[in-house]
N, C-alpha and C positions, 0 to 999 in steps of 0.2 A: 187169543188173537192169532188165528193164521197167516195173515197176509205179512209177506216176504217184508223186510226192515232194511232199507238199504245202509249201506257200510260206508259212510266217507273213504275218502281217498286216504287220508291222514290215518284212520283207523283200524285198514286195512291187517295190517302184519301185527297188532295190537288183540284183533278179533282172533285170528289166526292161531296167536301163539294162545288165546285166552281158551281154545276149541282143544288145542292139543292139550293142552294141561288139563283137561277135565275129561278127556278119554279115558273108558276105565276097561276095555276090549277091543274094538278094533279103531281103525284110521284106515279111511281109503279116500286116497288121492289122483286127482290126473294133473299128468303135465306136460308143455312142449317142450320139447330141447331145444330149440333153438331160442323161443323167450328167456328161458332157465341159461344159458349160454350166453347170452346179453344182460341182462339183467338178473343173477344169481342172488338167492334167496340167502337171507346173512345164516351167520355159522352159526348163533344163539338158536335159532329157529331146527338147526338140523341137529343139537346139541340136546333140545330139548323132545324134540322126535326118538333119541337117542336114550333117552330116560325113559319113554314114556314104552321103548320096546324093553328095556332090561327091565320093569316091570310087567313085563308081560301081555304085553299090548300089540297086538298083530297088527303089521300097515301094509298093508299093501297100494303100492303105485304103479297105475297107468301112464306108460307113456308116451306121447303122439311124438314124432319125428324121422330122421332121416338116421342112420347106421352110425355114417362119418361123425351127426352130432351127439349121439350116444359116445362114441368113443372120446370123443372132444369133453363131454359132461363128466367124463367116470375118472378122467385127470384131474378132474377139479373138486368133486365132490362125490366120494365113496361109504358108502353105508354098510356098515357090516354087522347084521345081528341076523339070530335065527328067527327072530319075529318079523324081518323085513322081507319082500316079495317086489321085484320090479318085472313086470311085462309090459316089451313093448307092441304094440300095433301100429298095422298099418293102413289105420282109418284115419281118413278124413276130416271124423263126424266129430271135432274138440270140444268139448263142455268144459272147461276149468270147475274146478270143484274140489273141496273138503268136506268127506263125510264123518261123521264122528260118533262110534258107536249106535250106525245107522240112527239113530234119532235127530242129530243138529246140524244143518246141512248149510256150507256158506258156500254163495254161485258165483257166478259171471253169467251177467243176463242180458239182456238188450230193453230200454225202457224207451218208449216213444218220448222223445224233447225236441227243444227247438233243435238240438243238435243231434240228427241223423244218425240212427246206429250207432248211438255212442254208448258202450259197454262200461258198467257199473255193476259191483258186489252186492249182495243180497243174502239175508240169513233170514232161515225159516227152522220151524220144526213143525210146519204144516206134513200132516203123513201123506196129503197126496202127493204134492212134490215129493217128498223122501222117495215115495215109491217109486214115482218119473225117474229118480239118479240113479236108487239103487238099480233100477230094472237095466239102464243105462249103465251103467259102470258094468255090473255081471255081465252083459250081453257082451261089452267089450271083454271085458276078462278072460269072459271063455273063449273067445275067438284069436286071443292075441298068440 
């Protein structure tokens, strides 16, 4: 079954830490800093990012924002391992996204509702999409 399985709101950070734990080589991430600066992702969450690189798990994160809020983020939340990798860019183009061992991919998508552009989480391991991220995420990577 390929079609995308939308993620409650409730089970959001549940899917999240369920994706990281099952990584067995890499994590690639995007993130804004300004959202992450508002609403900061809990310490469980970067604890276990934290496990899953001293296992040998390479992560690397995208990051979309402004300088000031990089600097603002990295007092609050500093990641230190040789498996971790942050570049930031300075594109526009946001996809929120968790890749995980390019095979399990969980979005932030837009689904036509009575309510307009209203953004909702989505997990697939469809490989067309995977390829749509992956190809998206590299093109950012190398650029940043």
């Amino acid at each position: 079954n390929n079609i995308p399985r939308e993620v409650s709101a409730s089970e959001i950070l549940s899917q999240a830490m369920s994706l990281v734990s099952s990584a067995r080589k890499s994590i690639r991430a995007t993130m804004n800093a300004a959202e992450e600066l508002k609403a900061p992702l809990p310490r469980d969450y970067f604890l276990l990012l934290l496990d899953k690189m001293n296992q040998g798990v390479k992560f690397q994160r995208l990051g979309f924002g402004s300088e000031e809020d990089f600097i603002n983020l990295d007092s609050i939340v500093r990641v230190d391992s040789e498996n971790y990798e942050l570049r930031i860019t300075p594109s526009l183009d946001y996809k929120r996204m968790l890749l995980i061992d390019d095979s399990k991919l969980m979005f932030k998508g837009f689904q036509n509702s009575l309510v307009p552009r209203q953004s909702r989480f989505f997990y697939t391991e469809d490989p067309k999409i995977l390829g749509e991220y992956i190809n998206y995420f590299e093109e950012k990577w190398n650029s940043a």
